[in-house]
Every structure is written in C-alpha cells, then in structure tokens.
Biopython code that builds the backbone (N, CA, C, O; Angstrom):
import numpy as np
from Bio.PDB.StructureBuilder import StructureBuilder

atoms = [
    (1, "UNK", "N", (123.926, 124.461, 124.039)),
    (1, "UNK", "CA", (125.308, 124.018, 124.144)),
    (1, "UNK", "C", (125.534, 122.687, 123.426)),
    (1, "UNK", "O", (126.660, 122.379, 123.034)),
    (2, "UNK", "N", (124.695, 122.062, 123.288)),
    (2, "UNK", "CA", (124.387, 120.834, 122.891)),
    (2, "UNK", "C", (125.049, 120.160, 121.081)),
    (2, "UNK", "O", (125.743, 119.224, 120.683)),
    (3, "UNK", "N", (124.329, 121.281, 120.502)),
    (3, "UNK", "CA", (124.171, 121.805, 118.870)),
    (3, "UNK", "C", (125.389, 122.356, 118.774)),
    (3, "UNK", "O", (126.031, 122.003, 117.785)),
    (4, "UNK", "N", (126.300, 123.714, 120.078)),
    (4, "UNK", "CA", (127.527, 123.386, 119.198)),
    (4, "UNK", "C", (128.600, 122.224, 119.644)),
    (4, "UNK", "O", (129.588, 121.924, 118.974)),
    (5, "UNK", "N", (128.263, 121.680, 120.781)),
    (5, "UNK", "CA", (129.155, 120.782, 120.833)),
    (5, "UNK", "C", (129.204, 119.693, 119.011)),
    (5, "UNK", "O", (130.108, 119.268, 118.292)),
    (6, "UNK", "N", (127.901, 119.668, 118.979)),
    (6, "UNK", "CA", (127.304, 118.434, 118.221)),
    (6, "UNK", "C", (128.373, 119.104, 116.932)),
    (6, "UNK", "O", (129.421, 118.516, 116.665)),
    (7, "UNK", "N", (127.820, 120.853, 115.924)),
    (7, "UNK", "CA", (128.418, 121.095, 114.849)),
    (7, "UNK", "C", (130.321, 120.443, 115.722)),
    (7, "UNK", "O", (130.914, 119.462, 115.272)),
    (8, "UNK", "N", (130.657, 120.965, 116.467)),
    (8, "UNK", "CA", (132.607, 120.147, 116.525)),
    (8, "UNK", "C", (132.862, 119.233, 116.021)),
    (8, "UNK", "O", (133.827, 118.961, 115.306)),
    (9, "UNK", "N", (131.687, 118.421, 116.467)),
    (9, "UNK", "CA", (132.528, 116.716, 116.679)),
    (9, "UNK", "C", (131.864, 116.419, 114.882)),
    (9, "UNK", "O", (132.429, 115.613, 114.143)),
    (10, "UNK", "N", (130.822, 117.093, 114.505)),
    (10, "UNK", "CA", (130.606, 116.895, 112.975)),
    (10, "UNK", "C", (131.631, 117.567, 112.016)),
    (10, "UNK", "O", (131.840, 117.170, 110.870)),
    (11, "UNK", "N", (132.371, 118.838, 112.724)),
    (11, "UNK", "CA", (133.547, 119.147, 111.794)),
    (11, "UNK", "C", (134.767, 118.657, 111.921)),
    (11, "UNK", "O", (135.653, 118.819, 111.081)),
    (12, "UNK", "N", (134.958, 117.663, 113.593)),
    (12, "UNK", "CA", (136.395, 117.087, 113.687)),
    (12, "UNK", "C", (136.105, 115.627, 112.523)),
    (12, "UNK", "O", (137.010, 115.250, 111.779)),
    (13, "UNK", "N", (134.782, 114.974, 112.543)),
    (13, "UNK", "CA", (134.755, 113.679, 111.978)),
    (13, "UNK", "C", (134.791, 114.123, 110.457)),
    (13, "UNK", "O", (135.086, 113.265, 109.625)),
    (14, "UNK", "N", (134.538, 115.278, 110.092)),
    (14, "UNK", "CA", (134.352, 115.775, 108.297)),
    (14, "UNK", "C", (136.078, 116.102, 108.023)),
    (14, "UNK", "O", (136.692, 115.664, 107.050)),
    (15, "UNK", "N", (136.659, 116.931, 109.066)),
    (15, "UNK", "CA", (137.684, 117.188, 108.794)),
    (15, "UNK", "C", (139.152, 116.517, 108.805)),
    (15, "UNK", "O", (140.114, 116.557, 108.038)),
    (16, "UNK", "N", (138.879, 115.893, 110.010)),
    (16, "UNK", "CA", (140.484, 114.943, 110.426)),
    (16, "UNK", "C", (140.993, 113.766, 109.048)),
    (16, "UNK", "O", (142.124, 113.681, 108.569)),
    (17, "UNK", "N", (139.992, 113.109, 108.727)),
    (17, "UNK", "CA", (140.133, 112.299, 107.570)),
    (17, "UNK", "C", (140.288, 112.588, 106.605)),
    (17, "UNK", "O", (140.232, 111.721, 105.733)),
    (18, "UNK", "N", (140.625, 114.251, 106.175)),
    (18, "UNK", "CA", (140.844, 114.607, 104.528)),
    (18, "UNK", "C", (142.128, 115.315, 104.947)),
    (18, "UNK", "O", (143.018, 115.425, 104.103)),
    (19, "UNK", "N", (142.299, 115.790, 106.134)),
    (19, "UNK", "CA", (143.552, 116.692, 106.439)),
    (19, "UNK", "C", (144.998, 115.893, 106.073)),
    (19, "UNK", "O", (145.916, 116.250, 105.333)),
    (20, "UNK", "N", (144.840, 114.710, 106.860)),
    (20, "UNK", "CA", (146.002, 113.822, 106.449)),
    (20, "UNK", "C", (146.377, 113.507, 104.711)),
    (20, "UNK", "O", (147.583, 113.516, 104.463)),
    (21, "UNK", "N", (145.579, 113.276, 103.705)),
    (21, "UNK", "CA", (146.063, 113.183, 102.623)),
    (21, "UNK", "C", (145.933, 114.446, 102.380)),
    (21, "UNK", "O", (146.381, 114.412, 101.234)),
    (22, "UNK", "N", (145.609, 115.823, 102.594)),
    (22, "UNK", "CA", (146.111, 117.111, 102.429)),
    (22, "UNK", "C", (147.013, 117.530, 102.343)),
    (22, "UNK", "O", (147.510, 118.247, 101.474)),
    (23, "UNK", "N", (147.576, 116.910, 103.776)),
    (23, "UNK", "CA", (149.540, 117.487, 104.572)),
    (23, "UNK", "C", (150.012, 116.611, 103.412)),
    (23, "UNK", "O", (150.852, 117.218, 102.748)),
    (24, "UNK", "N", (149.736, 115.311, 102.918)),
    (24, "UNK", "CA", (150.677, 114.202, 102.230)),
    (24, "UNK", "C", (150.752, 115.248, 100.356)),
    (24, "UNK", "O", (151.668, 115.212, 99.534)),
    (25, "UNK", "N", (149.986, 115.704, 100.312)),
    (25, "UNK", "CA", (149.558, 116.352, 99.069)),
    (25, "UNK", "C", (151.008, 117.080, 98.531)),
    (25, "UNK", "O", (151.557, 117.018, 97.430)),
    (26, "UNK", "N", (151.379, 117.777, 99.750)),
    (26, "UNK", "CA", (152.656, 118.738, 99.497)),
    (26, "UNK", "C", (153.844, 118.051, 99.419)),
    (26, "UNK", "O", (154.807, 118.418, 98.746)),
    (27, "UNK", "N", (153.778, 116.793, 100.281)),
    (27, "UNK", "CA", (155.223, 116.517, 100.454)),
    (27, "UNK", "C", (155.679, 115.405, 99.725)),
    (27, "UNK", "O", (156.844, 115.027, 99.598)),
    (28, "UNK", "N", (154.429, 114.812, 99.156)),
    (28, "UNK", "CA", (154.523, 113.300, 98.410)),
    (28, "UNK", "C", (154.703, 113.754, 96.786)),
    (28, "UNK", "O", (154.457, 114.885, 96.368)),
    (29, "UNK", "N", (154.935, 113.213, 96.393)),
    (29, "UNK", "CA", (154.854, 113.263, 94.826)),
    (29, "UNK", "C", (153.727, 112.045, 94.153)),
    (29, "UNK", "O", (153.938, 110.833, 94.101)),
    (30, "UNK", "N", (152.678, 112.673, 93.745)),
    (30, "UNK", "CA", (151.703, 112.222, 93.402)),
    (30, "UNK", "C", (152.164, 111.198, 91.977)),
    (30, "UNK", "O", (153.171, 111.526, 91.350)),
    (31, "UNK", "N", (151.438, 110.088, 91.582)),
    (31, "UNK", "CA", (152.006, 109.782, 90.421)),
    (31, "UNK", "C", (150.612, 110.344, 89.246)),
    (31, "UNK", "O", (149.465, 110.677, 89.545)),
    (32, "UNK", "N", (151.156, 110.286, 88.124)),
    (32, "UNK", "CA", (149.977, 111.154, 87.567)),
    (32, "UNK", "C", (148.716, 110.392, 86.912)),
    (32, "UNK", "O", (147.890, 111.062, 86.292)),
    (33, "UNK", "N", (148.566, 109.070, 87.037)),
    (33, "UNK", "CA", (147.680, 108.177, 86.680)),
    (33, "UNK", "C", (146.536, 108.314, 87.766)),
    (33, "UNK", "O", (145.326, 108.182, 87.581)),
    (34, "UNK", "N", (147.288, 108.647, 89.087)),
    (34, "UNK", "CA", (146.223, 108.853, 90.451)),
    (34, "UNK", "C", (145.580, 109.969, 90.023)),
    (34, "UNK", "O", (144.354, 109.885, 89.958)),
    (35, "UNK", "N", (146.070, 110.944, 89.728)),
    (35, "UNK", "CA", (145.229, 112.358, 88.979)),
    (35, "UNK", "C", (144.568, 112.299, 88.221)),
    (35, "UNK", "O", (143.457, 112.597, 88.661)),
    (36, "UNK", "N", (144.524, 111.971, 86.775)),
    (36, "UNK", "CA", (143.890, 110.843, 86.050)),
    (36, "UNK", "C", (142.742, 110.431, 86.052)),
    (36, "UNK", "O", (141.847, 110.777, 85.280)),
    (37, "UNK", "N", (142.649, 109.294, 87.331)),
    (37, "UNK", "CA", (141.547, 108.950, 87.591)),
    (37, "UNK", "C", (140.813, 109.241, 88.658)),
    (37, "UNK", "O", (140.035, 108.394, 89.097)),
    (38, "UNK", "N", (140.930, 110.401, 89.210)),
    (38, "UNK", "CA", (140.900, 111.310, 90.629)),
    (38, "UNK", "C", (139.448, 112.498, 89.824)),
    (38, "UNK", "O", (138.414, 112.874, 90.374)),
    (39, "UNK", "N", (139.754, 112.685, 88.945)),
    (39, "UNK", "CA", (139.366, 113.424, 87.620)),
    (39, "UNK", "C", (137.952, 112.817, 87.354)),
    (39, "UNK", "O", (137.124, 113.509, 86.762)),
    (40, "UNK", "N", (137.695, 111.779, 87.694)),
    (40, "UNK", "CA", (136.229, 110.708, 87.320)),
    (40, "UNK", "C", (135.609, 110.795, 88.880)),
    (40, "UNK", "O", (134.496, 110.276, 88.966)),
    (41, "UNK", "N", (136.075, 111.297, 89.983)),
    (41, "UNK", "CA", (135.297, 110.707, 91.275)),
    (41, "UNK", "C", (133.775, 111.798, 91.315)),
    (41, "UNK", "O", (132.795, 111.253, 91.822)),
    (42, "UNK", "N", (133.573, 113.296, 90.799)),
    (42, "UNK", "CA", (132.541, 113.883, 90.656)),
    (42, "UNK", "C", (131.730, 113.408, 90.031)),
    (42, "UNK", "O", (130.559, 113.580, 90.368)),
    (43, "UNK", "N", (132.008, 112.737, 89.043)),
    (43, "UNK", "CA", (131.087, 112.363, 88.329)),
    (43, "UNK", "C", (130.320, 110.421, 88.824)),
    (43, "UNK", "O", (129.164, 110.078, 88.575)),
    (44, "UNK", "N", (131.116, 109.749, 89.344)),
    (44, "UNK", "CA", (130.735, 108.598, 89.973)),
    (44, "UNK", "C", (130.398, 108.945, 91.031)),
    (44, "UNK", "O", (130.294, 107.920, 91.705)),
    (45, "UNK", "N", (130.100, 109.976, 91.737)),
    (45, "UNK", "CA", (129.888, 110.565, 93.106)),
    (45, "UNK", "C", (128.711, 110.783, 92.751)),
    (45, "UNK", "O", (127.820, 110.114, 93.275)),
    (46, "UNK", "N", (128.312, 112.014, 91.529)),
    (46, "UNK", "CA", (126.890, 111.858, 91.395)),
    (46, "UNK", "C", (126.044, 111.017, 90.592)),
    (46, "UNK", "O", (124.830, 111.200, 90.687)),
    (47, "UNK", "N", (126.419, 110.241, 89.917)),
    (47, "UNK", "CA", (125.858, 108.831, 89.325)),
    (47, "UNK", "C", (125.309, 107.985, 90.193)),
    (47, "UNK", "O", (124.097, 107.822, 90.049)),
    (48, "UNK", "N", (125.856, 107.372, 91.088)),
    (48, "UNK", "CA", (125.610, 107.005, 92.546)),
    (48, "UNK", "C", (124.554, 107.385, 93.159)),
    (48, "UNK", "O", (123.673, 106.580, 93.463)),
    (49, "UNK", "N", (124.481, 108.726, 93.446)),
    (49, "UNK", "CA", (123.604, 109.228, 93.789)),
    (49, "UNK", "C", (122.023, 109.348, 93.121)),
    (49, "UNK", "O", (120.970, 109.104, 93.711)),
    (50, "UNK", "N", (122.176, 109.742, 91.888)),
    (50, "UNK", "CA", (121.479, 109.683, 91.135)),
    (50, "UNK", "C", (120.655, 108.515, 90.743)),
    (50, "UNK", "O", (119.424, 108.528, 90.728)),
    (51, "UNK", "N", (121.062, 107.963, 90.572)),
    (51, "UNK", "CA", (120.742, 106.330, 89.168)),
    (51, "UNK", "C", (120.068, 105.751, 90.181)),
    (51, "UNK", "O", (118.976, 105.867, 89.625)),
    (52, "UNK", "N", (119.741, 105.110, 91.420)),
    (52, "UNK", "CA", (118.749, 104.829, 92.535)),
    (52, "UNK", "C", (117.335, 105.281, 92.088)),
    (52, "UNK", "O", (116.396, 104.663, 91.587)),
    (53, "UNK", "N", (117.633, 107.451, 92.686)),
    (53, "UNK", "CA", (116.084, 107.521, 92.344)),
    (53, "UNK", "C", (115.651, 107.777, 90.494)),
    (53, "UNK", "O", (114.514, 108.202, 90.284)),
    (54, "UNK", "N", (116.456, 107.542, 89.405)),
    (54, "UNK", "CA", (116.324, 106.891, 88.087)),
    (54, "UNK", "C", (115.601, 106.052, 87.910)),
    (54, "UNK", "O", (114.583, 106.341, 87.281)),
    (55, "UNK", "N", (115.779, 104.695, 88.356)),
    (55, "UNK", "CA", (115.274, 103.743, 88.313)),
    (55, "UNK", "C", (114.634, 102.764, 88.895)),
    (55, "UNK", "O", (114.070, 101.781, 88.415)),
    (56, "UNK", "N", (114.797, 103.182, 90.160)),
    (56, "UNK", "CA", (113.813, 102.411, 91.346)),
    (56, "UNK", "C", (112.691, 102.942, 91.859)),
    (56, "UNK", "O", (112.874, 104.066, 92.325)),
    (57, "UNK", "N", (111.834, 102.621, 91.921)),
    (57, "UNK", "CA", (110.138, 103.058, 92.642)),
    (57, "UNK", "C", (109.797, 101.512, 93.507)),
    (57, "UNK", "O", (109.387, 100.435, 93.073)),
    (58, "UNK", "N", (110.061, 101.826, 94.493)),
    (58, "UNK", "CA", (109.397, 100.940, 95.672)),
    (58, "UNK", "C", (110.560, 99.854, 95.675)),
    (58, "UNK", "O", (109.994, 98.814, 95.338)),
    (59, "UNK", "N", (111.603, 99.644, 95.840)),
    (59, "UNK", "CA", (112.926, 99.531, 95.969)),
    (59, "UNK", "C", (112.791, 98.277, 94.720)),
    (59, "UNK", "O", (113.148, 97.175, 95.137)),
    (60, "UNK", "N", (112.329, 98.304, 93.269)),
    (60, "UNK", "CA", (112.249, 97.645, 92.503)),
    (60, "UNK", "C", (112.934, 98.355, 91.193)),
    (60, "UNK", "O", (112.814, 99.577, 91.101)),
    (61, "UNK", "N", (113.567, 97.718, 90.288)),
    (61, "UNK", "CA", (113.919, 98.440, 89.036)),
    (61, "UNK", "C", (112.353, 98.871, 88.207)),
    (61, "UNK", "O", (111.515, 97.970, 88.175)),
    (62, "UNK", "N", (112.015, 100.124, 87.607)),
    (62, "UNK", "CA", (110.524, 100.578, 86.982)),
    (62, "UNK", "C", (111.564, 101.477, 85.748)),
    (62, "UNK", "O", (112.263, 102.491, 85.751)),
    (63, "UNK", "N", (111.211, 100.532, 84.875)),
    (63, "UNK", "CA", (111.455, 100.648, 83.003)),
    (63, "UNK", "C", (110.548, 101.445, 82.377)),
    (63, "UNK", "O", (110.861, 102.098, 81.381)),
    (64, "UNK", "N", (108.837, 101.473, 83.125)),
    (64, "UNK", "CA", (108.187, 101.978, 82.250)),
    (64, "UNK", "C", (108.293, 102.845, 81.829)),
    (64, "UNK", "O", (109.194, 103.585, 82.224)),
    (65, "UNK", "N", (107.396, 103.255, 80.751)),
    (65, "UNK", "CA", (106.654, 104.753, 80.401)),
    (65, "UNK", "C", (106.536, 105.854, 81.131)),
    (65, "UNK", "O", (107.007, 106.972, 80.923)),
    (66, "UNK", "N", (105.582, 105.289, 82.385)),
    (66, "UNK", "CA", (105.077, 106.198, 83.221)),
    (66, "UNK", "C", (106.347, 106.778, 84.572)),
    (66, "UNK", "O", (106.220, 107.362, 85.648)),
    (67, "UNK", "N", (107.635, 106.186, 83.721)),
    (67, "UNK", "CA", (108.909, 106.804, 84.927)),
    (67, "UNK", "C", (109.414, 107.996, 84.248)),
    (67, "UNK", "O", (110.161, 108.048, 83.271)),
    (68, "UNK", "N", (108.738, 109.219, 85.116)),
    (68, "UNK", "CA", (108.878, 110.649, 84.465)),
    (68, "UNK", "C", (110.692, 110.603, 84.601)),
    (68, "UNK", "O", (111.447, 111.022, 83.724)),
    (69, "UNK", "N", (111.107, 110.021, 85.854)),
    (69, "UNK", "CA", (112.528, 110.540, 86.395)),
    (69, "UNK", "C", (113.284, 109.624, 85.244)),
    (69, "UNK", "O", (114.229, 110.278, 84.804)),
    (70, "UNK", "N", (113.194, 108.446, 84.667)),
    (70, "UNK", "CA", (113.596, 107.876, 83.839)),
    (70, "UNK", "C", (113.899, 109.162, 82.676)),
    (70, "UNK", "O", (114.825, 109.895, 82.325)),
    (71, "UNK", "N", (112.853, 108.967, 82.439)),
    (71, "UNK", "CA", (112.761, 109.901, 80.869)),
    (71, "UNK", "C", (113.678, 111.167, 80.507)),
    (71, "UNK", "O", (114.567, 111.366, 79.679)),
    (72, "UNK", "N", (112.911, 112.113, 81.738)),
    (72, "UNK", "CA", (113.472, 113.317, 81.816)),
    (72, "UNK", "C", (115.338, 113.221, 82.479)),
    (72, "UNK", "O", (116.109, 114.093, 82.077)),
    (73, "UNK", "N", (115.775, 112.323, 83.283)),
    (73, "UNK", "CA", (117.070, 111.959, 83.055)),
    (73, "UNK", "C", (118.247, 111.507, 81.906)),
    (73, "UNK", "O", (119.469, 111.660, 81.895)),
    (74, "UNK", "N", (117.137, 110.772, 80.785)),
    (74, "UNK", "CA", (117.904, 110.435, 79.560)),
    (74, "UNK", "C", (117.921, 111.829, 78.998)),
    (74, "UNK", "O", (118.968, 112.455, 78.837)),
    (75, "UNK", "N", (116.742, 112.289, 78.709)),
    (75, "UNK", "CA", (116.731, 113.777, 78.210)),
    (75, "UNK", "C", (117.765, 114.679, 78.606)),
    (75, "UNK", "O", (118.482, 115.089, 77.693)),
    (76, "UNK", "N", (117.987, 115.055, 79.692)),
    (76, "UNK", "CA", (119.270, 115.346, 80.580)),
    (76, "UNK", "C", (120.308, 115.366, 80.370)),
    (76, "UNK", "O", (120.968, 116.395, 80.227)),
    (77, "UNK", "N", (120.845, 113.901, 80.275)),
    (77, "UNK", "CA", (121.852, 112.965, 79.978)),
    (77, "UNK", "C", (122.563, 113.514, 78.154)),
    (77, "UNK", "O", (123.658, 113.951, 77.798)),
    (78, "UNK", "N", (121.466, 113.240, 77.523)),
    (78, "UNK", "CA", (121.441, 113.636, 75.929)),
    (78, "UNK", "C", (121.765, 115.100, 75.805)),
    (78, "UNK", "O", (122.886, 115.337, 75.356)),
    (79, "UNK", "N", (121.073, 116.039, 76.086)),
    (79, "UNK", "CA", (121.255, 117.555, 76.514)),
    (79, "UNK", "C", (122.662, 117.728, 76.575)),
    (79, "UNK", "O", (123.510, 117.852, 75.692)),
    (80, "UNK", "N", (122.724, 117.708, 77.883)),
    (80, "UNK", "CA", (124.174, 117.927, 78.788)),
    (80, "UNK", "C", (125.127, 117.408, 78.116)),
    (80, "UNK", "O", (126.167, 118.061, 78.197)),
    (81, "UNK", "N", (125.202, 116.149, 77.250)),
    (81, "UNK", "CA", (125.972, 115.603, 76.316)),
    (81, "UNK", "C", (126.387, 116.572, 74.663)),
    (81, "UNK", "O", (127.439, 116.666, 74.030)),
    (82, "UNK", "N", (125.338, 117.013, 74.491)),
    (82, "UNK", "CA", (125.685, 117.503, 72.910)),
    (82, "UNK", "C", (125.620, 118.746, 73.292)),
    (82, "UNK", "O", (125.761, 119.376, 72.244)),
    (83, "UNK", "N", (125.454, 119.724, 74.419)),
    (83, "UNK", "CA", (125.254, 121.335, 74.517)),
    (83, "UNK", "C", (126.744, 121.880, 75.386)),
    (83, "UNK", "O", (127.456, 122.858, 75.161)),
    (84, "UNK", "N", (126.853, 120.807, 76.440)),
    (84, "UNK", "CA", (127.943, 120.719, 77.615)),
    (84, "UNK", "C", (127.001, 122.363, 78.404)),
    (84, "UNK", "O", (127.634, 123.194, 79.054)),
    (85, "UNK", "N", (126.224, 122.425, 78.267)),
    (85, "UNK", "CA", (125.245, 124.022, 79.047)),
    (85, "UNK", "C", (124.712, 123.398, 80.456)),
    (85, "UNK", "O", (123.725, 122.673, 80.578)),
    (86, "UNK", "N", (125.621, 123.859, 81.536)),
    (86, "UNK", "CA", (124.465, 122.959, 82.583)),
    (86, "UNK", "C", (123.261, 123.602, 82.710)),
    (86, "UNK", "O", (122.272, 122.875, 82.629)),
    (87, "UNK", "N", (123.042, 125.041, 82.927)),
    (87, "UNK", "CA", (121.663, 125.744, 82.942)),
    (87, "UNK", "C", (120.960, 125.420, 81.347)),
    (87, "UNK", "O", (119.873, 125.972, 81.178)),
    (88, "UNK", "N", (121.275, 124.914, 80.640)),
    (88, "UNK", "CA", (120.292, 123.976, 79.274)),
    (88, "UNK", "C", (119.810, 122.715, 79.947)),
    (88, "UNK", "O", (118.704, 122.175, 79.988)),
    (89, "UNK", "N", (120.719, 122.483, 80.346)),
    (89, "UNK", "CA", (120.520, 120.767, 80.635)),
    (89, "UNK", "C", (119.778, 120.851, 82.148)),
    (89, "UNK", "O", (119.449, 119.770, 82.637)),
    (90, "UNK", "N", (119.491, 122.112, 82.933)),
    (90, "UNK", "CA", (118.883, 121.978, 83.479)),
    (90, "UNK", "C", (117.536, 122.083, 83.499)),
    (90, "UNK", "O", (116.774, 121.293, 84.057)),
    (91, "UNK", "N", (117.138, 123.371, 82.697)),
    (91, "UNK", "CA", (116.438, 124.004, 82.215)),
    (91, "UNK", "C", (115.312, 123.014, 81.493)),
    (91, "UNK", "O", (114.163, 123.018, 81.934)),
    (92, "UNK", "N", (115.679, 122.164, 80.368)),
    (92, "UNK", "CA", (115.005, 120.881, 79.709)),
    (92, "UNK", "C", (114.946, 119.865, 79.961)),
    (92, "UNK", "O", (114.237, 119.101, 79.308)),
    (93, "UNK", "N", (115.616, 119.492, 80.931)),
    (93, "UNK", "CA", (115.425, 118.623, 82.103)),
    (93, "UNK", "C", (113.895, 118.267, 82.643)),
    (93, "UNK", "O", (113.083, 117.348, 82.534)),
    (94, "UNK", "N", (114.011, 119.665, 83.345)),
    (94, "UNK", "CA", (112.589, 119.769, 84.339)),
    (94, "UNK", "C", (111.524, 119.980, 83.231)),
    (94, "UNK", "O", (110.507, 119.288, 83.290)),
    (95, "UNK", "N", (111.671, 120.880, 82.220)),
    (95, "UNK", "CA", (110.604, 121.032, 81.123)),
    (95, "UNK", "C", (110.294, 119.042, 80.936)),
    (95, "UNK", "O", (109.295, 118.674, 81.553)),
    (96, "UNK", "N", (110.817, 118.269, 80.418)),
    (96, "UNK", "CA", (111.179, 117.262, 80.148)),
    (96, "UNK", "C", (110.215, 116.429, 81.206)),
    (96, "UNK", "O", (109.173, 115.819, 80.966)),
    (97, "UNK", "N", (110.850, 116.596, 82.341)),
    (97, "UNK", "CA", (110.164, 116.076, 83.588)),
    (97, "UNK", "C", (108.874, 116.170, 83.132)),
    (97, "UNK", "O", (108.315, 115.173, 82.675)),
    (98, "UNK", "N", (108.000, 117.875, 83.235)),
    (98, "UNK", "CA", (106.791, 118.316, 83.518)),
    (98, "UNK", "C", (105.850, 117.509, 82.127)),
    (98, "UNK", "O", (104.791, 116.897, 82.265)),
    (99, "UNK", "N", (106.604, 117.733, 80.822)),
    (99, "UNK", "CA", (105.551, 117.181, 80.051)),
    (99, "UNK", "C", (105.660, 115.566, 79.869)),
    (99, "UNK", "O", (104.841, 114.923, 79.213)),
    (100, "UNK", "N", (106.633, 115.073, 80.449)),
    (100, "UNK", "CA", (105.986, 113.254, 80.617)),
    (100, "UNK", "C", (105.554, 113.049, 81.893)),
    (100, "UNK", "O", (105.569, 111.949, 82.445)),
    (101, "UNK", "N", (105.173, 114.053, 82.378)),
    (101, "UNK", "CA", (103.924, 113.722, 83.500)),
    (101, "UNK", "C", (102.892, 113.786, 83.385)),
    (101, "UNK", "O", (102.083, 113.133, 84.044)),
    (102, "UNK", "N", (102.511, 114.927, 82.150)),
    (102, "UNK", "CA", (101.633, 115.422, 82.145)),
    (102, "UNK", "C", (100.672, 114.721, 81.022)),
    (102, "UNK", "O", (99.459, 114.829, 80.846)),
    (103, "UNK", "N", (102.000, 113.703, 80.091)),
    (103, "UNK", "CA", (101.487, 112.838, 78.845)),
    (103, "UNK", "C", (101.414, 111.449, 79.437)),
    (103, "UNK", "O", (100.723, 110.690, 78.759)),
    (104, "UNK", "N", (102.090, 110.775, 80.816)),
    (104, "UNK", "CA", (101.955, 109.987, 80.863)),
    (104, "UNK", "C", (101.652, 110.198, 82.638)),
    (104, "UNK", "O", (102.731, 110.497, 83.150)),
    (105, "UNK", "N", (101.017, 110.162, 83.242)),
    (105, "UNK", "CA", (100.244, 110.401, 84.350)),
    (105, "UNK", "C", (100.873, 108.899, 85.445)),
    (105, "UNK", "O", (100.843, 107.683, 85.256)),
    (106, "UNK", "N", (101.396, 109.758, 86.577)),
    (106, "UNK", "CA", (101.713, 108.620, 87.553)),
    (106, "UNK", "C", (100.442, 107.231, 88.333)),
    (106, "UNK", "O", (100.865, 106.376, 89.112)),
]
sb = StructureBuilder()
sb.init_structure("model")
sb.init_model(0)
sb.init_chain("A")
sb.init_seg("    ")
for serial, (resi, resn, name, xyz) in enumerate(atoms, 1):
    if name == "N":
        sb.init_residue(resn, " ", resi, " ")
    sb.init_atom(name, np.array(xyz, "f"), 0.0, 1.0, " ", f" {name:<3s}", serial, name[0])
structure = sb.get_structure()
C-alpha cells in the first residue's frame, strides 16, 4: 500500500506544477520570442546533464588523453553535427568510446 500511495504523491508533485502553465497555454496568448527560446530547453537540458560526466573524474576538471568520455563525446558532438543521424552519432560514438580505451588505457 505503501508504493502506491508513494507512485500518487510522485505523480501529484510531477504533475500539479506543469498543469497550471498547461490550462494558461490555451487561454493566454503566448508571445513568440517565448517559443523561440522554449525551442533551446532540450538541448540545455541535456548538456547539463551531460558535460559533468564529460569532464569531471573525481569531482575535478580531467583534459587528458586518457578521458575516453572526453574524446568519444567530441567525436559525437562532430558526427551528430555534419550527419544530423542520431543512430550514426550513436553508433560512432560508442565505437569511438571503445577504441580510445583500448589506445589509451584508464
């Protein structure tokens, strides 16, 4: 009973706070600069996320060589940039990953 009380109160706290600018969605008139830049939050959402384990090992910035996640992220980055293929850019990614691990050993 516990677990579903627990999933509620995790879907009233996920849900109540997006519902209100939902209802406002229909009745407001958005201006279109908010759209705009509404358009960039996926991508600073996962940058954020990302760029931490990029560049930090042991809560320090690590530049080297031996930072497979470095590498294989620019690789990524470059990919995903000139192909726009996410299954490419995923695909050579991890290839990417595997052989600067395998050339430059943790």
């Amino acid at each position: 009973m516990n677990e579903v009380l627990l999933i509620l109160g995790m879907t009233l706290v996920t849900f109540l706070p997006r519902y209100g600018v939902l209802a406002l969605m229909g009745r407001i008139e958005m201006p279109q600069p908010l759209f705009k830049a509404l358009r960039y939050v996926p991508v600073t959402v996962l940058s954020a996320i990302i760029a931490p384990d990029l560049l930090l090992k042991d809560g320090s910035v690590n530049l080297a060589l031996n930072n497979s996640f470095l590498a294989a992220g620019i690789i990524a980055i470059l990919v995903s940039w000139r192909t726009k293929n996410l299954l490419l850019t995923i695909v050579l990614g991890m290839a990417a990953l595997w052989v600067w691990r395998a050339v430059f050993p943790v």
